[in-house]
Backbone as JSON, one array per atom type, in Angstrom:
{
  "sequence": "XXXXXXXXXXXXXXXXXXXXXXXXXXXXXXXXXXXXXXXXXXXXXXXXXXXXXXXXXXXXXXXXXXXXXXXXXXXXXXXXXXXXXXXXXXXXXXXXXXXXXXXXXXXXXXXXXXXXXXXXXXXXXXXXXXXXXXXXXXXXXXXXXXXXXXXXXXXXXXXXXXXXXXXXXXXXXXXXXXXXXXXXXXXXXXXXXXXXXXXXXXXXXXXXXXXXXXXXXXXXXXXXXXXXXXXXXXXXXXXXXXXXXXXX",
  "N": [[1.69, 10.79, 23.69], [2.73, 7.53, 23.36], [6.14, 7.44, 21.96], [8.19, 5.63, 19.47], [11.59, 5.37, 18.57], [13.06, 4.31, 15.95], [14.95, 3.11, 13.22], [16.0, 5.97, 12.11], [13.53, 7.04, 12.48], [10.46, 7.98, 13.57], [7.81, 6.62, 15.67], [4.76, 6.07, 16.52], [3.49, 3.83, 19.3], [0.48, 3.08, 18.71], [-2.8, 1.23, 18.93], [-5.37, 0.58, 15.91], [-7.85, 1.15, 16.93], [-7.35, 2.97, 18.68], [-5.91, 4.81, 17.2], [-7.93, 5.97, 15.92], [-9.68, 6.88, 17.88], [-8.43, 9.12, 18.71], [-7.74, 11.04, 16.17], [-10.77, 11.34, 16.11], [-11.02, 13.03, 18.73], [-10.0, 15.04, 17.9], [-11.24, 16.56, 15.93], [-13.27, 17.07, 16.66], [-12.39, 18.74, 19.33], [-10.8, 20.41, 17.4], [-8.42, 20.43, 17.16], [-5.75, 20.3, 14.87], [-4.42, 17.48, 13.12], [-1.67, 16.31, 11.74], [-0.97, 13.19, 10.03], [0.66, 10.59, 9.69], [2.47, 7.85, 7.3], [4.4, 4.39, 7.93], [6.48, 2.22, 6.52], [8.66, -0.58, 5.23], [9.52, 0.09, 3.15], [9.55, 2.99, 2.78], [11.37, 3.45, 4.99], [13.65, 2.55, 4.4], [13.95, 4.35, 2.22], [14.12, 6.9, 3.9], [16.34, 6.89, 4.87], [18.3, 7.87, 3.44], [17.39, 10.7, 2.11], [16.72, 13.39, 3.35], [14.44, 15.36, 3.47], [12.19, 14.05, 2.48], [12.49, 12.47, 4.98], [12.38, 14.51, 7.05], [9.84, 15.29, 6.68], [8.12, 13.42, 7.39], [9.3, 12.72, 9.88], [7.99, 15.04, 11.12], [5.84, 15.28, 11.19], [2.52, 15.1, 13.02], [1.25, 12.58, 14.24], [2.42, 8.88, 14.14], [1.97, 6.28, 12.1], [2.54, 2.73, 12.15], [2.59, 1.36, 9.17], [3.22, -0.97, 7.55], [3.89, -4.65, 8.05], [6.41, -5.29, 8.16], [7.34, -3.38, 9.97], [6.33, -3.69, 12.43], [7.23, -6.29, 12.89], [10.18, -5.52, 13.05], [10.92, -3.85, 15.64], [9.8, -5.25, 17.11], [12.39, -7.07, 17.24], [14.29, -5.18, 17.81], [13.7, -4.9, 20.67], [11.68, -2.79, 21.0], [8.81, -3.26, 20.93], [5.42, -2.88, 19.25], [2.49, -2.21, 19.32], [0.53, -3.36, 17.16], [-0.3, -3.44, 13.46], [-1.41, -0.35, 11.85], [-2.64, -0.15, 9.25], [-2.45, 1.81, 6.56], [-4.61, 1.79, 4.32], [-6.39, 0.61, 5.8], [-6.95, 2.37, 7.94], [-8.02, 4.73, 6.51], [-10.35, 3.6, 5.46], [-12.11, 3.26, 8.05], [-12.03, 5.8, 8.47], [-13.66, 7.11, 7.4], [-15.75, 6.0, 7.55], [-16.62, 6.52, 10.13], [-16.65, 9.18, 9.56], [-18.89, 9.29, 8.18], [-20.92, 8.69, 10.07], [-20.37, 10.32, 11.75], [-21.08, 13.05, 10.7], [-19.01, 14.44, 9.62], [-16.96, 15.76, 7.07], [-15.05, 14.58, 3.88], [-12.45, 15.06, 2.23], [-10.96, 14.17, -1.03], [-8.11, 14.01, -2.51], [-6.23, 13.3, -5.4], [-4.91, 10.42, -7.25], [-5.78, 8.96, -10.75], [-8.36, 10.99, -12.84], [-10.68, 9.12, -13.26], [-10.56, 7.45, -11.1], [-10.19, 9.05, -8.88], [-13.06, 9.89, -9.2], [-14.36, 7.46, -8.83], [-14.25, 6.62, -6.82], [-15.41, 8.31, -5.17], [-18.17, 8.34, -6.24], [-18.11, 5.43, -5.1], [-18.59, 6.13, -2.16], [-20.57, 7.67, -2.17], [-22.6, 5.78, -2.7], [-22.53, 4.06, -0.46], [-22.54, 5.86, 1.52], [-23.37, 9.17, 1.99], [-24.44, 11.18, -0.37], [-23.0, 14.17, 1.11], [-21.15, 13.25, 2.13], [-18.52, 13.74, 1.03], [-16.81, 16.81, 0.72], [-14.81, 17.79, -1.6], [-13.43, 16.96, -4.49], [-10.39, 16.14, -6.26], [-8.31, 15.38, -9.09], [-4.77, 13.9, -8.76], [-2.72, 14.63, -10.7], [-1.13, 17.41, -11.03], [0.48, 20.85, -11.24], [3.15, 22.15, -9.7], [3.31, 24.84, -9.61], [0.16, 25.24, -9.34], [-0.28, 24.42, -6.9], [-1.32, 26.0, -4.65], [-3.45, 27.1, -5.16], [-4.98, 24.9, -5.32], [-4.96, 23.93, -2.45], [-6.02, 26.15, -1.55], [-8.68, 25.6, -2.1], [-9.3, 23.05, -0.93], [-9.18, 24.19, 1.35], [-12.0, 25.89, 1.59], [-13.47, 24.19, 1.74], [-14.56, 23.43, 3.68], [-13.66, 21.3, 4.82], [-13.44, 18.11, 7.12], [-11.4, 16.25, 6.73], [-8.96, 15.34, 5.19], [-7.86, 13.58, 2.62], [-4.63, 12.17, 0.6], [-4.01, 10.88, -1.96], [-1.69, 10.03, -2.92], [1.8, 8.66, -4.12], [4.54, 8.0, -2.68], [8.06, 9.96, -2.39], [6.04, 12.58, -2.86], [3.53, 12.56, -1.6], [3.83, 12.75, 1.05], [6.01, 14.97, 1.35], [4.22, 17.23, 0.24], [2.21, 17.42, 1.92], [3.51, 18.05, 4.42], [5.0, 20.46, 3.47], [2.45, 22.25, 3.19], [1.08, 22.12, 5.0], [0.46, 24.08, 7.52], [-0.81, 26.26, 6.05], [-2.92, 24.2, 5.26], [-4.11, 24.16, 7.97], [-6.89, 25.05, 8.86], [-8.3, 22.21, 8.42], [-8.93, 19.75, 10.21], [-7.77, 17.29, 9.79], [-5.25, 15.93, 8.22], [-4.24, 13.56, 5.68], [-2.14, 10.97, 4.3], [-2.73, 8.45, 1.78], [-1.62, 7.14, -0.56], [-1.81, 4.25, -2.44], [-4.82, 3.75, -1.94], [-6.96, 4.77, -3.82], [-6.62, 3.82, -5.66], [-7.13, 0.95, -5.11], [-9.33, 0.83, -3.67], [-11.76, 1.61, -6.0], [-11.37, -0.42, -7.58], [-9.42, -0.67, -9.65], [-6.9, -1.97, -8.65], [-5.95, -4.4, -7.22], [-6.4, -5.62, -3.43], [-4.29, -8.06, -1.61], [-5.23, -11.38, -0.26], [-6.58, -11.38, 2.91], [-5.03, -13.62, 4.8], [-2.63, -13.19, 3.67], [-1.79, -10.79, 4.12], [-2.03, -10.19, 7.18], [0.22, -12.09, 7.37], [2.08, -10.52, 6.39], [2.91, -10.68, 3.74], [1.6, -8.85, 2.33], [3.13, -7.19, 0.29], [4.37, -8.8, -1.38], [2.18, -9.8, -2.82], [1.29, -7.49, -4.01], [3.56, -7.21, -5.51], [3.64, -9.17, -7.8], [1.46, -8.6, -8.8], [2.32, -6.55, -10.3], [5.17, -7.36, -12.03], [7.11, -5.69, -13.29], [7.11, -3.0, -12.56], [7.13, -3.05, -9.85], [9.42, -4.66, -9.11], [12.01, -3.8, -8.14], [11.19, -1.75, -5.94], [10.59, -3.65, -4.09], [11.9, -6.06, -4.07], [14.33, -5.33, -3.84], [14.28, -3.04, -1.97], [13.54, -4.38, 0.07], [15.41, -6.42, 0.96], [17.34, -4.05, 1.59], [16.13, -3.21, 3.88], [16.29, -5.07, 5.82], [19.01, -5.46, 6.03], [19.4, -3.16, 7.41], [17.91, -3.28, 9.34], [19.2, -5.54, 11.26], [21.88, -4.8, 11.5], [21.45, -2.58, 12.9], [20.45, -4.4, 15.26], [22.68, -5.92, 15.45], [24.59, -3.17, 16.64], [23.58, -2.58, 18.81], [23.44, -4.59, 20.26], [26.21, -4.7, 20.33], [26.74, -2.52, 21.89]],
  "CA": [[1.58, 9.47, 23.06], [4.06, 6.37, 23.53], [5.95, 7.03, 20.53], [9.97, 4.97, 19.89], [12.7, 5.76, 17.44], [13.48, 3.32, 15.17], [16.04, 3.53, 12.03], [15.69, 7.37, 11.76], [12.41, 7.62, 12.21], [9.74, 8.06, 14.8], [6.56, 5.43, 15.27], [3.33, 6.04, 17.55], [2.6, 3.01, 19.84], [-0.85, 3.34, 18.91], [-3.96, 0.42, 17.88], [-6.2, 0.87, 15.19], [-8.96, 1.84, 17.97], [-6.56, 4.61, 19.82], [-5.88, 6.16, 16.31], [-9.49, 6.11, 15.36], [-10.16, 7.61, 18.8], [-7.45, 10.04, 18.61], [-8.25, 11.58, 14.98], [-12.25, 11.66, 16.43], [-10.9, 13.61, 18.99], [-8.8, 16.02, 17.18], [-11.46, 16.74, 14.72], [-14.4, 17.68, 17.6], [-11.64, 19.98, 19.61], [-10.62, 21.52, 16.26], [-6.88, 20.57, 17.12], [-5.16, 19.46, 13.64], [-3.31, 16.18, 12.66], [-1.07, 15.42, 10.44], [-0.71, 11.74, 10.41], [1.32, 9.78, 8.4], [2.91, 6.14, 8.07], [5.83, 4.37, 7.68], [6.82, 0.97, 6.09], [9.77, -0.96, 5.31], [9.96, 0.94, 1.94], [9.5, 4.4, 3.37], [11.83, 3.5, 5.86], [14.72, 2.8, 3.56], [14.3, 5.72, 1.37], [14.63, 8.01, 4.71], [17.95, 6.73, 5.12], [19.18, 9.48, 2.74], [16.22, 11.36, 2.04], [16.41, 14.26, 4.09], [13.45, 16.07, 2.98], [11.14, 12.84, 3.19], [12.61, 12.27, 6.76], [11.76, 15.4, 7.75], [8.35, 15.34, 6.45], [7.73, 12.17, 8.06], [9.17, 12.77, 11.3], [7.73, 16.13, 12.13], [4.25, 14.55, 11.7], [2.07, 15.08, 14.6], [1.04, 11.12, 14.38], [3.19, 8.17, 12.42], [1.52, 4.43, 12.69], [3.38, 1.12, 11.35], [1.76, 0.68, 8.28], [4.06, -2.88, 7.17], [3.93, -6.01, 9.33], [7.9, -5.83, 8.25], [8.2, -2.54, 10.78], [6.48, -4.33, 14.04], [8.69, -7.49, 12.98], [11.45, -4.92, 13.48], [9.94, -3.11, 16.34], [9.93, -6.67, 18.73], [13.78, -7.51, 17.54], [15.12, -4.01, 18.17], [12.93, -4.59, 21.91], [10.7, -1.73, 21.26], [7.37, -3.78, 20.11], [5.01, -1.55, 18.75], [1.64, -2.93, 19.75], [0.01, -3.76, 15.9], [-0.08, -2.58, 12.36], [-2.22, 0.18, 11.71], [-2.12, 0.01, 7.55], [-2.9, 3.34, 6.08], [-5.8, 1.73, 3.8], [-7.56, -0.03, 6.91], [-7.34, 3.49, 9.32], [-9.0, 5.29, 5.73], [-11.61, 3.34, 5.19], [-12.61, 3.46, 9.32], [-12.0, 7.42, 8.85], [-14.82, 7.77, 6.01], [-17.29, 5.43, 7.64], [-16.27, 7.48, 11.5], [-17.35, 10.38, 9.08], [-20.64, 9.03, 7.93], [-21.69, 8.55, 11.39], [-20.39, 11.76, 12.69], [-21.82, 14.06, 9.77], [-17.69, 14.51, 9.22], [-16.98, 15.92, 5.43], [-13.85, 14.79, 3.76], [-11.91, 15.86, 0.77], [-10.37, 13.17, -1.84], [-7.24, 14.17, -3.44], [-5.11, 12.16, -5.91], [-4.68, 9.51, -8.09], [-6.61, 9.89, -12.25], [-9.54, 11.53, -12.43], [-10.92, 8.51, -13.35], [-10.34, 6.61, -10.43], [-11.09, 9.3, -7.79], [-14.48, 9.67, -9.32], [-14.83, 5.88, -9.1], [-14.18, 6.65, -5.08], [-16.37, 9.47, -4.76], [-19.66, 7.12, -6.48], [-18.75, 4.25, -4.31], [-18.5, 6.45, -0.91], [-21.95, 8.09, -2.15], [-23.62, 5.21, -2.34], [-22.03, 3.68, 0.91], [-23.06, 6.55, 3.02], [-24.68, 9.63, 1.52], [-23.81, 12.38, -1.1], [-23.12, 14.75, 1.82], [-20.12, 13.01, 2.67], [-17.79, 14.47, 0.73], [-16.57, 17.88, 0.77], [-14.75, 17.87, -2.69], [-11.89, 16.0, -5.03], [-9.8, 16.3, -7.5], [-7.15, 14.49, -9.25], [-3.57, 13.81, -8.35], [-1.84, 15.37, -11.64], [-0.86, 19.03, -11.65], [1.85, 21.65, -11.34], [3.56, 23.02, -8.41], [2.51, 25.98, -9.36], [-1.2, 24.98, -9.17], [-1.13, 24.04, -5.13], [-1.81, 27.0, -4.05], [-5.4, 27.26, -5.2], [-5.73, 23.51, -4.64], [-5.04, 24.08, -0.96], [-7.45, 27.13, -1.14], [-10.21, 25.55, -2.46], [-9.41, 22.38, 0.13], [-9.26, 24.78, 2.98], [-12.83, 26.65, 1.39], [-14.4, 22.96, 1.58], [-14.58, 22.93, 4.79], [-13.5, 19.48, 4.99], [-13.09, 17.98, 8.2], [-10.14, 15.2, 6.47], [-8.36, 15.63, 3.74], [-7.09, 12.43, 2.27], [-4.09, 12.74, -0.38], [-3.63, 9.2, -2.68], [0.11, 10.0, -4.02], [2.72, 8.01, -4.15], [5.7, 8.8, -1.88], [7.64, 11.04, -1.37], [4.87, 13.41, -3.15], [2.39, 13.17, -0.88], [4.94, 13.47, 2.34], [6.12, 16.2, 1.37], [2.93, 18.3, -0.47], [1.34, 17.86, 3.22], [4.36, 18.97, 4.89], [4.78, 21.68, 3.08], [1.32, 22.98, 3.5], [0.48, 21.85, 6.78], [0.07, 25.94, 8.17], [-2.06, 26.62, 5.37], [-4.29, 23.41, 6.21], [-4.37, 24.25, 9.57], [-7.82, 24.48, 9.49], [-8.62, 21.05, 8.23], [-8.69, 18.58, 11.43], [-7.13, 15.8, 9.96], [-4.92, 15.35, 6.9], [-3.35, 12.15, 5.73], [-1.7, 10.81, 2.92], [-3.38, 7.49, 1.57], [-1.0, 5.96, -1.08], [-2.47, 3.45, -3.46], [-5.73, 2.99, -1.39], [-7.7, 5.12, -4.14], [-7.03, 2.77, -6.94], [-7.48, -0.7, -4.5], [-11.2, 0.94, -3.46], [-11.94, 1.62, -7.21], [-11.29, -1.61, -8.23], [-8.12, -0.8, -10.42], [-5.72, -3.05, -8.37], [-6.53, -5.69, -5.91], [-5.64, -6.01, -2.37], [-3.67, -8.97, -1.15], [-5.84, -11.57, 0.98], [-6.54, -11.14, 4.57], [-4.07, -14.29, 5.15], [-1.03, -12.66, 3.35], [-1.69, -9.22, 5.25], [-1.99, -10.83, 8.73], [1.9, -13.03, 6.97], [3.53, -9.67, 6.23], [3.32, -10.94, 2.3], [1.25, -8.15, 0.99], [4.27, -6.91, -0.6], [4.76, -10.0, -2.33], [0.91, -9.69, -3.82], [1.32, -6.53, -5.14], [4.89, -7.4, -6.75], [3.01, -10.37, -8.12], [0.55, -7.68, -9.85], [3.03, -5.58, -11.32], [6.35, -7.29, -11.19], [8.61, -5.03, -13.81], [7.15, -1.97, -12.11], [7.67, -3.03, -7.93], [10.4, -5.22, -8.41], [12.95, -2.85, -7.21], [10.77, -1.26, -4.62], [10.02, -4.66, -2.77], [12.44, -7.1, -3.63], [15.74, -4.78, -3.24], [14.33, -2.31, -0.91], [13.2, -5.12, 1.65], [16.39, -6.72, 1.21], [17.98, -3.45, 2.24], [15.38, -2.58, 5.0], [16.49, -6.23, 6.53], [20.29, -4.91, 6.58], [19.3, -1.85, 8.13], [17.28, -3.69, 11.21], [20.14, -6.65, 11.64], [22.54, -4.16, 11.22], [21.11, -2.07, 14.15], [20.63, -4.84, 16.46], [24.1, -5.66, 15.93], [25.06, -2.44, 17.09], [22.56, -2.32, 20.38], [24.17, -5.68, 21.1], [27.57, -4.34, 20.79], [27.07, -1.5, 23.32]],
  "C": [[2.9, 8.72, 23.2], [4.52, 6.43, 22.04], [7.98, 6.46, 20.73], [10.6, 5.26, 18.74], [13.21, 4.55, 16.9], [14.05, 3.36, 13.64], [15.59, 5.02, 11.21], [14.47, 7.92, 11.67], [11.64, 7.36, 13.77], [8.06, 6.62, 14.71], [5.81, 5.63, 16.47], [3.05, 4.9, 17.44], [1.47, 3.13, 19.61], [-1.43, 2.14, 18.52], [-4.25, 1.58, 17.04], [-7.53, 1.78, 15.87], [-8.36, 3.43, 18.3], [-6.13, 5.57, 18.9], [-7.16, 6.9, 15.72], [-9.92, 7.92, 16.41], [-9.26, 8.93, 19.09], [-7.86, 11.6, 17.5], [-9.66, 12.31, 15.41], [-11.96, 12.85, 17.56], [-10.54, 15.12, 19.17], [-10.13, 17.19, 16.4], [-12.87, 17.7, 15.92], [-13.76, 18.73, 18.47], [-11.01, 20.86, 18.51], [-9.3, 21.48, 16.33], [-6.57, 19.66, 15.43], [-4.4, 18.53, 13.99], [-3.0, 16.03, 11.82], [-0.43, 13.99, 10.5], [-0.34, 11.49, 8.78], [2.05, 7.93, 8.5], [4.18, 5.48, 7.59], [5.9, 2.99, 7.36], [8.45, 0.85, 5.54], [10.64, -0.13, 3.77], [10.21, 2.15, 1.94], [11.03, 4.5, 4.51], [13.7, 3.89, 5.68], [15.15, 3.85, 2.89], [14.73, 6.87, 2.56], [15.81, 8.01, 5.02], [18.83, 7.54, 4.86], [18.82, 10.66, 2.22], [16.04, 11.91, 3.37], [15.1, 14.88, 4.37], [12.48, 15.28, 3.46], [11.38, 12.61, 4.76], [12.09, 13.59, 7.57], [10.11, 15.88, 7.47], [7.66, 14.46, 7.38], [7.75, 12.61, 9.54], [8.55, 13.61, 11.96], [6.04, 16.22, 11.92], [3.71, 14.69, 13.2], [1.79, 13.26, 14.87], [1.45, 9.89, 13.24], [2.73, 6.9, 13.2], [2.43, 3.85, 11.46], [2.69, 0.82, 10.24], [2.27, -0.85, 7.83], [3.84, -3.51, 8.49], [5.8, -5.72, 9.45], [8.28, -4.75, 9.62], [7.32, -3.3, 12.03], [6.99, -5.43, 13.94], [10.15, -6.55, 13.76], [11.44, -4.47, 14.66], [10.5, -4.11, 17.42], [11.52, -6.94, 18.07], [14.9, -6.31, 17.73], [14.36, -4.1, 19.76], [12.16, -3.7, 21.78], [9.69, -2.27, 20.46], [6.33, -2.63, 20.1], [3.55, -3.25, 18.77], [0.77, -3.99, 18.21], [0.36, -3.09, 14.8], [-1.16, -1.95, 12.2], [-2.03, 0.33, 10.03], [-3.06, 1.24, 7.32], [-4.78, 3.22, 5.32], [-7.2, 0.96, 4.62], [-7.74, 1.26, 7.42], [-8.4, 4.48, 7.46], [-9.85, 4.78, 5.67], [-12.42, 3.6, 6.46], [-12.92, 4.95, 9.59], [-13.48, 7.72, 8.23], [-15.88, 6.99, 6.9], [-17.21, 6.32, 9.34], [-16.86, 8.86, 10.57], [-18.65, 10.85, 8.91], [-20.84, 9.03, 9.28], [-21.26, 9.54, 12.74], [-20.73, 13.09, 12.03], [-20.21, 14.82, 9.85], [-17.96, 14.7, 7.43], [-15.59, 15.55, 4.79], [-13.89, 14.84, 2.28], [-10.94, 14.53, 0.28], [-9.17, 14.0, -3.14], [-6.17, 13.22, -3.87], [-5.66, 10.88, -6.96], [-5.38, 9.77, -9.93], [-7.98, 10.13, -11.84], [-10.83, 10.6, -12.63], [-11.66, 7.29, -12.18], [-10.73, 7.27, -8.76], [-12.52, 9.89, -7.87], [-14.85, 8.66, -9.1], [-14.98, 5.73, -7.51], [-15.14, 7.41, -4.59], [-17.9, 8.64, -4.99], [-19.71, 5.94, -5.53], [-19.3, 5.14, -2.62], [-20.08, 6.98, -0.63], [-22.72, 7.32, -1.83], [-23.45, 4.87, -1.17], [-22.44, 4.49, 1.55], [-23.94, 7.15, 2.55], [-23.86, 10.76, 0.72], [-22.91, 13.42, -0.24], [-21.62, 14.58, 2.55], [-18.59, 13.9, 2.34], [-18.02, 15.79, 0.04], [-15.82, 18.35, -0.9], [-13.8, 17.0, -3.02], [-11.6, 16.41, -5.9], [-8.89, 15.17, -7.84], [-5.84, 14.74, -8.75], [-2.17, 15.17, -9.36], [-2.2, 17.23, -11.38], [0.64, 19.77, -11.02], [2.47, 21.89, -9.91], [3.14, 24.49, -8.07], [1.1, 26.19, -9.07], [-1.71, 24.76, -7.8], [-1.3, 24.43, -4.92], [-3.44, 27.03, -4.11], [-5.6, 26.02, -5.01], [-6.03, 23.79, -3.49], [-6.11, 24.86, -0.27], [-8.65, 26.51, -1.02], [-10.36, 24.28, -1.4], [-9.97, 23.31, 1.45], [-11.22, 25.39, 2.71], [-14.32, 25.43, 1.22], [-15.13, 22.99, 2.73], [-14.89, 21.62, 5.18], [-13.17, 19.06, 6.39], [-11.44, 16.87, 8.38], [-10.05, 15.67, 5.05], [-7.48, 13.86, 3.26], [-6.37, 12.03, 0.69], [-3.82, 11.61, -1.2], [-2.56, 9.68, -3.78], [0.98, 9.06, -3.55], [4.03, 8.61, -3.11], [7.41, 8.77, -2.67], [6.96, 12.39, -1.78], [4.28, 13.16, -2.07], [3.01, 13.5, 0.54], [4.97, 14.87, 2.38], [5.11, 17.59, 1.03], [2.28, 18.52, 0.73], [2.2, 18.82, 4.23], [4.75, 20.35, 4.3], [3.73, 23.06, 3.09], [0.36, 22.5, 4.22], [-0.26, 23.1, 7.47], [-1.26, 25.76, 7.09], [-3.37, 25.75, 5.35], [-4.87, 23.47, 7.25], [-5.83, 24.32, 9.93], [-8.9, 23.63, 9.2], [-8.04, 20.19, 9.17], [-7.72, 17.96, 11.42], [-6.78, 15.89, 8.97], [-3.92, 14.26, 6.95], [-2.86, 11.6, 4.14], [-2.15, 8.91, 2.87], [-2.95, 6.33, 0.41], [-1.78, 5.62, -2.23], [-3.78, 3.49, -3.3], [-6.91, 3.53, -2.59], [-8.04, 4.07, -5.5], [-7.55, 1.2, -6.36], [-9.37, -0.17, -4.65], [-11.7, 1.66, -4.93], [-11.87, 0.61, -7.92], [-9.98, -1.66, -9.33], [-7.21, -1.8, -9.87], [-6.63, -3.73, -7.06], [-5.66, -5.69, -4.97], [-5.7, -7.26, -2.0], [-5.31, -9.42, 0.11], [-5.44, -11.52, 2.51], [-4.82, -12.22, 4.89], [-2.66, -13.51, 4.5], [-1.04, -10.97, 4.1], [-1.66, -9.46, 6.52], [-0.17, -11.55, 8.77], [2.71, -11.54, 6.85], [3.73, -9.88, 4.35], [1.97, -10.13, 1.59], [1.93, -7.56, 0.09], [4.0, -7.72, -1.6], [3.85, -9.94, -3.39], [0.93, -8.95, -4.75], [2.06, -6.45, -6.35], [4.22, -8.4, -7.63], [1.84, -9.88, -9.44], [1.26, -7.12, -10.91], [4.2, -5.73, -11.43], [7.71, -6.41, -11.87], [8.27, -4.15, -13.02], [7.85, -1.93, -10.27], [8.66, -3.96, -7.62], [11.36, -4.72, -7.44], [12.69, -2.22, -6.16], [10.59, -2.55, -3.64], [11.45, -5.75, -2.95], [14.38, -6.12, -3.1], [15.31, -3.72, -2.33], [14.16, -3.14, 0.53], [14.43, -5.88, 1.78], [17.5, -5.18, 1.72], [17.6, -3.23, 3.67], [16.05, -4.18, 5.99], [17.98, -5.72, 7.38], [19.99, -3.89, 7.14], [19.0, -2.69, 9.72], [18.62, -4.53, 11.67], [21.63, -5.55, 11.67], [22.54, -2.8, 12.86], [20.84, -2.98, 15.44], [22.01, -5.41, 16.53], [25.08, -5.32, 16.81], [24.41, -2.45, 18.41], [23.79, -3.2, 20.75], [25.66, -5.5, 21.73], [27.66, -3.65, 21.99], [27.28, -1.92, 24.57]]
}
């Protein structure tokens, strides 16, 4: 895969189509993926975040989830063809499921909320779809039998809705022991947006790069600091690196 290095991290050239078709592939040869994604917030925290960087990078597949990283992408010269956002390639994974008799597994967020995912996906396709879920909350000591009872699903995706860098790392960590679940991915917020708990930003501000802005707009004591001072750092990071190109 065409993939380019960009502020400590790695990024698969890929569309939305070529990850679709990628994953579909993966999942019918029985090879695993761990796919993951990267935004201007993720991007920052790897800066000193060892642990997260190495979760991230040693991903078998990492798409652009922000508009802000293929902004960066075309002024560092390495354009990165589109944004693949984490909660567009999930929803394409689950309905690619329904119509390949694919089973996936829902872990994360309250138990509330991934029951509220599990009823809509039922009706949307068919009971059959999913393999099992649980909630997000529990111990460290408790993954172990999570992972079991994932691996005893026989799920063909596993899709994890934590917050980062939890769900980074919880996959990286027990990647081997997934090994034989196709496809796992970590999914973020997307369990509370498709539950109806929070609202996603319209099409026009996701096509602008200002879904950030929406969300801060939802919650602004909680994401001030993640959007308005992390994207002001993630800016100095890119301008800061073409700088340096330029200098050489």
């Amino acid at each position: 895969m065409p993939r380019i290095h960009l502020l400590k991290t790695f990024v698969d050239n890929l569309s939305m189509q070529e990850t679709l078709q990628l994953v579909d592939e993966s999942i019918v040869q029985n090879k695993p993926i761990h796919h993951t994604v990267v935004n201007a917030g993720k991007i920052v925290a790897m800066q000193n975040d060892e642990v997260l960087r190495k979760s991230v990078n040693e991903a078998d597949v990492i798409n652009a989830d922000g508009q802000a990283v293929i902004w960066a992408s075309k002024l560092l010269n390495k354009p990165l063809k589109e944004r693949v956002a984490g909660i567009d390639l999930f929803v394409n994974l689950v309905q690619m499921a329904h119509q390949k008799d694919f089973r996936v597994y829902l872990l994360g967020a309250k138990q509330e909320v991934v029951e509220a995912v599990v009823r809509k996906f039922e009706k949307q396709y068919s009971p059959k779809i999913i393999a099992g879920f649980r909630n997000g909350y529990f111990s460290t000591s408790e993954e172990k039998q999570i992972v079991d009872k994932i691996v005893h699903s026989k799920a063909n995706m596993l899709f994890v809705a934590m917050s980062s860098p939890q769900k980074e790392i919880f996959l990286h960590k027990h990647r081997e022991a997934l090994n034989s679940v196709p496809f796992i991915m970590g999914v973020g917020g997307s369990f509370d947006v498709l539950s109806g708990k929070t609202k996603r930003a319209p099409l026009w501000m996701q096509k602008s790069g200002l879904e950030w802005f929406y969300r801060f707009l939802q919650e602004p004591k909680r994401m001030w600091k993640r959007y308005l001072v992390g994207n002001s750092k993630f800016l100095y990071l890119v301008f800061k690196e073409k700088f340096r190109l330029k200098d050489k």
